[in-house]
N, C-alpha and C positions, 0 to 999 in steps of 0.2 A: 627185873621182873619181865617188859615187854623186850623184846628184839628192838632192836635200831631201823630207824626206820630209814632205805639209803636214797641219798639226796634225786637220785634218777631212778624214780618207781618203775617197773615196766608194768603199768594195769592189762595188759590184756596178757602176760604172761602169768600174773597173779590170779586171773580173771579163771584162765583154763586150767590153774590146778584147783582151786577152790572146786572147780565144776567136775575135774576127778576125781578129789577126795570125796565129794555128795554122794557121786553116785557109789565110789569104790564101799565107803563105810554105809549107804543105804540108809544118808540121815535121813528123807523123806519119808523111808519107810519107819523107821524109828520114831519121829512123831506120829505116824500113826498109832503104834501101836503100845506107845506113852498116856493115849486117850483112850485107848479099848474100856470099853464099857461104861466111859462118860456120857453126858448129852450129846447127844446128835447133831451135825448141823450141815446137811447136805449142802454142795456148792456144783450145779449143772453147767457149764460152761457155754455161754453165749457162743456158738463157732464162727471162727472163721472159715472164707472159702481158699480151697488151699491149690485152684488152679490158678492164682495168682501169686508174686511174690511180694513178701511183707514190706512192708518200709516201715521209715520211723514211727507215725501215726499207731502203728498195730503196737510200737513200743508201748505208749502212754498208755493206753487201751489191757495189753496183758496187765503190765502194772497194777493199775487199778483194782483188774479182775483180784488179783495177788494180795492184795493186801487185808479184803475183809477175811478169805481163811487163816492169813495167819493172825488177823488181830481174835476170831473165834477160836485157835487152837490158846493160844496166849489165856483166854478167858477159860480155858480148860475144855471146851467141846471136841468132840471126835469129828475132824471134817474130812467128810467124802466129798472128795475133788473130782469129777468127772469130767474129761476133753470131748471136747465134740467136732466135728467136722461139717460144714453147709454146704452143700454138695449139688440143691435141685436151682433151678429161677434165671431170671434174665443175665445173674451174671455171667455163670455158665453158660447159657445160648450165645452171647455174644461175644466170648472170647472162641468160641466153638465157629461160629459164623465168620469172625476174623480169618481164623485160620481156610475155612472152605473160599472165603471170595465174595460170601452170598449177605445179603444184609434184610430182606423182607423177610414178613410171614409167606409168601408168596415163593418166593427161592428154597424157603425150606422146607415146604410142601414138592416142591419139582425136586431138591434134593432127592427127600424121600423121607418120611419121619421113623421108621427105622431105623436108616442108617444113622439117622439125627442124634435119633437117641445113644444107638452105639458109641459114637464120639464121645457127646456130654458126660454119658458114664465115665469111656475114659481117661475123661481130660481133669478129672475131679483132684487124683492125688498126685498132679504133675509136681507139684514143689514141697509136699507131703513133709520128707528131707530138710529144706528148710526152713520151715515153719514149728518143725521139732527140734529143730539145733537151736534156733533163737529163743524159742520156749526155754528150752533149757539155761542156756547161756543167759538170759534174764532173769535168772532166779525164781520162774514162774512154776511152782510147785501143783502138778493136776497129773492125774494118771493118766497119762498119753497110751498107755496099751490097748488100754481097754475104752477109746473112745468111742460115743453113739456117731452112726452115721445117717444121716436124713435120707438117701436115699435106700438104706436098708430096709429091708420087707415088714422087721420087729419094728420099725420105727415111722416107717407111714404107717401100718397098723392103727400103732400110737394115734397118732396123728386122727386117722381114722374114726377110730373111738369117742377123742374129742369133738368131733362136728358131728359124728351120728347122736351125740349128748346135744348139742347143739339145735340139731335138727329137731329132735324130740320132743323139745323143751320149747319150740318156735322160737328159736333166737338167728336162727340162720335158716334168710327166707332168699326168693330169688325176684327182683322188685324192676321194674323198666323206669333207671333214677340216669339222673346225668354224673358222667363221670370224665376223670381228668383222662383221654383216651391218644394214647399210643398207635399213630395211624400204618406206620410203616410198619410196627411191630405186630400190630392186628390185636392189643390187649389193653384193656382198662389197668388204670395205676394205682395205689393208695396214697393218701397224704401225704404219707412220709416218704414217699419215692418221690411226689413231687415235689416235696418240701428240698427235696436235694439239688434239682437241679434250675432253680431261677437264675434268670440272669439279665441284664438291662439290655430291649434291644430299643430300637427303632422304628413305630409303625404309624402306615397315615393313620388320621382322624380327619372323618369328612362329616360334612354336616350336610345333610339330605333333606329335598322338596318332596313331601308326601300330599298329593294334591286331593284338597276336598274333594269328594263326590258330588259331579256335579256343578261346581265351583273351580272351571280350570284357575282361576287366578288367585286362588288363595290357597295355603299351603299350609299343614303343619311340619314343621323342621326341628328333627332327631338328628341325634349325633352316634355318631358310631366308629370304635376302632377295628372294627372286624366286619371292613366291607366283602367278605367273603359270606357271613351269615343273612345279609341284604336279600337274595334271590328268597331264601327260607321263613322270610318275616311273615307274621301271623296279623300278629298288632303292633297301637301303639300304647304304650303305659302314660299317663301324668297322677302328680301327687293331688289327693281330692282337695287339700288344704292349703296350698298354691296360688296365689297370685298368678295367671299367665295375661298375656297381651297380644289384642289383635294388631299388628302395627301394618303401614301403607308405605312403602317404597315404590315409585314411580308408580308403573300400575297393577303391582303385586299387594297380595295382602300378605304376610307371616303370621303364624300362631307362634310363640313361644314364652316359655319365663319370663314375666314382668322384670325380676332384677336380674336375669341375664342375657338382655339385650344386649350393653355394649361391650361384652364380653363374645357375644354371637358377631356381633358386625365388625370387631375390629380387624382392622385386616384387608376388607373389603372397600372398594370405589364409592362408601358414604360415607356422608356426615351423620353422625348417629342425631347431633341436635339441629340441625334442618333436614337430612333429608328423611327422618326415620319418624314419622308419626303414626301416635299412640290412640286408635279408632276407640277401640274402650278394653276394660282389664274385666273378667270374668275368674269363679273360683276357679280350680280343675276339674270340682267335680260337675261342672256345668259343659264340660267338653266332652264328659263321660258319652259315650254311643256316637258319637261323628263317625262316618263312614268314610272313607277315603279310597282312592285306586293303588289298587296295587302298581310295585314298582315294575315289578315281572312276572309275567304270567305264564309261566312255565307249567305250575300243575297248582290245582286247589288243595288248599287245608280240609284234610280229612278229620273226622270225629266231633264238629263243633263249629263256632261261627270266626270271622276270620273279616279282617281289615275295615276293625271299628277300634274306637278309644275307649282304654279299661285304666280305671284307678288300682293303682300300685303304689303299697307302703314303703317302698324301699328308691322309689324316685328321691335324686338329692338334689339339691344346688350347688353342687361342689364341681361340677363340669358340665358341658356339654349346653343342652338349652332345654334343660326340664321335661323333655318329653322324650322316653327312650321306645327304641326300638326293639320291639319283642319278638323273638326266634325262640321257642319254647326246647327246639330240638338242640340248641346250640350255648343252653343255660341255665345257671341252679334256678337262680331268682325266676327268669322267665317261665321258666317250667313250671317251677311252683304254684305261680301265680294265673298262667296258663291255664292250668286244672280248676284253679280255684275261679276260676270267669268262666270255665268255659268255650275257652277258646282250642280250636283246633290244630294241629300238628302237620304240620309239611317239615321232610331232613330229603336234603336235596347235594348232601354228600354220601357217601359209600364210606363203610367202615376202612377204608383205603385211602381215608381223603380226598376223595375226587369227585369232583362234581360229576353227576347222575346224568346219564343219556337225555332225561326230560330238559335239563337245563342246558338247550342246544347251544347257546354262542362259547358254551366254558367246558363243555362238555370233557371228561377227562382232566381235564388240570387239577392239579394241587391245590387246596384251595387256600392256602396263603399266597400261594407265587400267584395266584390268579384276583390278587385284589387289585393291582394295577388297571389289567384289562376292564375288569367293573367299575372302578371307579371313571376311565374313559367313555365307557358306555354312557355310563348315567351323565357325565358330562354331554355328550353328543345327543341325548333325550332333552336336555335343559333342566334335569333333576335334583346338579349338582349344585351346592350354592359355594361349596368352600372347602380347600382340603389343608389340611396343615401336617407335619411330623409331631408325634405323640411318643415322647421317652419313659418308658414302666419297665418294672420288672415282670416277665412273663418266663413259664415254666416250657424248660426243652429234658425231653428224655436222659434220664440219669447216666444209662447207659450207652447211650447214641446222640450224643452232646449237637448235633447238627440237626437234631429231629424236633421240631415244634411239636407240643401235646396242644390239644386241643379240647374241649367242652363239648360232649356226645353224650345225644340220648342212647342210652345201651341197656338191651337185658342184662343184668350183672346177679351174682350173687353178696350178700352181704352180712355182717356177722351185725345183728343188734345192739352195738356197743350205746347208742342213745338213752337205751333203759336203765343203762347204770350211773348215768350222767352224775345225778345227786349222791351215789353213795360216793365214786370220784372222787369228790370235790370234799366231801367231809372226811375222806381219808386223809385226802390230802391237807387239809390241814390240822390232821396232827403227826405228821410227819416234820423232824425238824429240820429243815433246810438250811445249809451251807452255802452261799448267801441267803440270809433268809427272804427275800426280795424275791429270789427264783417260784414260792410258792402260790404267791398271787399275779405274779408276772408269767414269766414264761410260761411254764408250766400248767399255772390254773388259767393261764389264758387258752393253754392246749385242752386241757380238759371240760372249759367253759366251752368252748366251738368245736367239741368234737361231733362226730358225724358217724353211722354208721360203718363198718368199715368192710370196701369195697373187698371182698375173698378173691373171686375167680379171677383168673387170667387166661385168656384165650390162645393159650402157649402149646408147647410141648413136654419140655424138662421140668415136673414137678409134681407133689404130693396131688395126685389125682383126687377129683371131690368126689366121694363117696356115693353120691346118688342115682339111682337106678329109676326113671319114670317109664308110665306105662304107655305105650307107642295110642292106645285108643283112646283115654280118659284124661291122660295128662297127670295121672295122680303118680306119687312121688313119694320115695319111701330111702333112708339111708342106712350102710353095710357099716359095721366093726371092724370084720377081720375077714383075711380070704377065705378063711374056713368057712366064716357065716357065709358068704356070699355062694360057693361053690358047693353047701348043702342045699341051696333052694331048690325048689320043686322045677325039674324040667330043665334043669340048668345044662349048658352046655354054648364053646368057645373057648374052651381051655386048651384044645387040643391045637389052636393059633402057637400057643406059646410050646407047646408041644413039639411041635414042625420046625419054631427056629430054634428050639434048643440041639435038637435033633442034628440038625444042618450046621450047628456049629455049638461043639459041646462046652468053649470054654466061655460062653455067656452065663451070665452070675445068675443065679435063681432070682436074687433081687427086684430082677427084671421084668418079671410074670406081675407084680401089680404096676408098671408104669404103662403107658402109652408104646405103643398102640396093641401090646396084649391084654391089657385089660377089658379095653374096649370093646373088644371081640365078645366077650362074656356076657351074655342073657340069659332071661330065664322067665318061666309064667307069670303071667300078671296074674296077681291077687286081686284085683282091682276088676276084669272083665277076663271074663273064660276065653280062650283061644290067643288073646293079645299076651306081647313079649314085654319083658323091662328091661329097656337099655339106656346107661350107661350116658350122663349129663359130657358134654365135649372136656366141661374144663377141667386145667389142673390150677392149683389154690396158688395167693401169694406168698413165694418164700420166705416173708417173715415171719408167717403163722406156724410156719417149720420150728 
């Protein structure tokens, strides 16, 4: 009944006749149309981007995709398999940037964003070829002809649609929050970009003399691993419930943690039990208002009051000396809490990472490579009490593995994912998880600490955000479709895209809603007579593609 099976299989010659009888006899299409007029059971294909080439990883990945249509044709459903292609986002700029030489936002601005774009486009379907041969040769059954592609015109539309619902509906608002910020690349990141790329580095931790006002000889002492945000401090935070201690070394006073004193002093030229005594212990919320000198005085905190002690819920004793140093520009917590005291705002980096013309001794440097020189500094003032090496994981750009991200106050735009928080969480569990562990673990710990989620990116290549504000009121209004946009009253800037079609006819139509012809496109404000609406800079993160 079976054939023999012979002692020296050859599988990959086996492998390519199966994959010609499929297509020769057209089983794929034949299950389809074994299900015609059953239950429906649509299957959209996650894409992948196809100017890279696949490896194993993409193996497990199709797989997977692969198995729930066939386990829903098996259950007798009609499934429409549809392939897709990702085409817009930082992947593409920076295999695109490889190639030119150029690696900032800054380079590809003097490029020319243009020509920027030209490439991106088409560098999209460079291995197109391979990624359908492996589809294939995987048994991964999806109609590969007729796949959506994200940067086609029907499909930002799409896109489109979605966030002007969004917008609508006030769920995508545009809010000045702190975000995980991309400095070479010039763009704000979401979670999940940074969730990809931590990695354990190496960074000091100094512990800092912040001297009473008025009192050179007594100090309260913060800890900090990011002596680059030091110039930008606002305040200082202690927990109101806290135990801290005034202690007397030689002829200095310290303020710090009552029980993290000999965790502060070890290290250093005392005896914590002779030379370190304890004047008297106060709560924290008794330190609350102390006023203190600033470290540097580069420029004042604008909006609010600035270098006094605020009670902070989120102070721990799990490091440092109980008293943290607040840079509201340079942190969730800080910020948060920031607003919520009242305290003022100094960002004394440039969306470039670079310290500001005002902070003359660091003026221009990077402001990681410039924590050496700061911490020297404050040495040579007498401000330093102590520096050690601090081993953590901290997040470097997914895409530009040598690029530190960093914590920046930014106007960003953001999709209200917070308001769904609770329905989330009770989806989730009644969903049956495979481990079941993953639902209140991973998972519902992603969905417990989600956070609004960060849209725009301050880029080039991607689903431009639909929104058109009015240049006089600020007020703010979002588009569907290019139709809708190019019926508005007064409209005109089409004829940008016009001119470069013109000048070079084999440019895709596609191209008229990306950067920089889009841009080009205003029209009357509805908002105040005479004024234009033009056209917010960014384009959106390519995962919302």
């Amino acid at each position: 009944m079976f054939k023999e099976v012979p002692t020296q299989f050859d599988f990959p010659k086996a492998e390519a006749e199966v994959t010609r009888f499929w297509a020769k006899a057209g089983i794929y299409e034949k299950s389809l149309r074994q299900r015609e007029g059953r239950p429906s059971f649509v299957f959209y294909e996650g894409p992948p981007t196809a100017n890279g080439l696949p490896h194993p990883g993409h193996c497990l990945t199709r797989i997977i995709k692969d198995v729930f249509p066939r386990y829903k044709t098996m259950t007798g459903h009609y499934c429409h398999r549809k392939a897709g292609w990702d085409t817009h986002g930082l992947p593409v700029e920076a295999e695109v940037c490889k190639e030119l030489g150029i690696h900032t936002k800054q380079d590809i601005e003097a490029y020319g964003v243009e020509k920027f774009i030209h490439l991106c486009q088409q560098s999209v379907f460079r291995y197109t070829k391979e990624w359908e041969d492996l589809t294939r040769r995987l048994g991964f059954w999806i109609n590969l002809e007729e796949a959506y592609v994200t940067y086609h015109q029907s499909y930002v539309e799409s896109v489109w649609w979605a966030l002007k619902t969004l917008f609508d509906r006030g769920l995508l608002y545009q809010g000045h929050k702190i975000v995980w910020w991309w400095p070479q690349g010039g763009t704000a990141l979401s979670s999940a970009e940074v969730g990809q790329g931590y990695r354990a580095v190496d960074d000091p931790s100094i512990t800092v003399r912040f001297r009473v006002k008025g009192q050179p000889k007594t100090s309260l002492l913060a800890w900090t691993t990011t002596p680059w945000t030091l110039p930008s401090n606002v305040g200082l935070a202690v927990h109101p419930e806290v135990e801290y201690a005034h202690v007397a070394v030689e002829d200095e006073e310290f303020i710090l943690a009552k029980a993290l004193i000999p965790a502060v002093f070890k290290g250093l030229p005392v005896d914590v039990e002779k030379d370190v005594r304890t004047v008297r212990v106060v709560k924290g919320s008794e330190l609350v208002g102390i006023e203190y000198e600033p470290l540097f005085a580069y420029a004042r905190p604008e909006g609010g009051k600035a270098y006094e002690v605020i009670a902070a819920d989120f102070v721990t004793l799990d490091t440092g000396t109980g008293i943290v140093h607040m840079a509201p520009a340079f942190g969730e917590d800080d910020y948060r809490v920031g607003r919520e005291k009242g305290l003022g705002f100094l960002q004394l980096i440039t969306p470039e990472g670079k310290f500001s013309p005002e902070a003359t001794d660091f003026a221009g440097r990077f402001c990681k490579e410039a924590d050496s020189d700061i911490i020297r500094w404050l040495k040579d003032k007498g401000l330093l009490l102590k520096r050690e090496q601090y081993r953590h994981d901290y997040p470097f750009c997914w895409r530009a593995e040598d690029d530190p991200l960093i914590q920046y106050a930014r106007k960003s735009w953001f999709i209200r994912t917070t308001e769904f928080r609770d329905a989330f969480l009770a989806n989730n569990q009644r969903i049956n998880w495979l481990p079941e562990h993953i639902r209140d673990g991973r998972f519902g710990n992603f969905l417990e600490n989600n956070v609004d989620w960060a849209l725009s990116r301050e880029r080039f290549w991607g689903t431009p955000l639909p929104i058109w504000e009015c240049e006089k009121t600020g007020k703010q209004e979002a588009v569907a479709s290019y139709a809708e946009l190019t019926a508005k009253t007064g409209v005109s800037g089409m004829d940008v895209w016009e001119k470069a079609k013109a000048a070079d006819p084999d440019l895709i139509n596609d191209l008229k809603v990306h950067k920089p012809y889009i841009d080009a496109i205003t029209y009357d404000s509805p908002f105040a007579p005479g004024a234009r609406m033009r056209r917010v800079p960014e384009v959106i993160d390519c995962w919302f593609d």
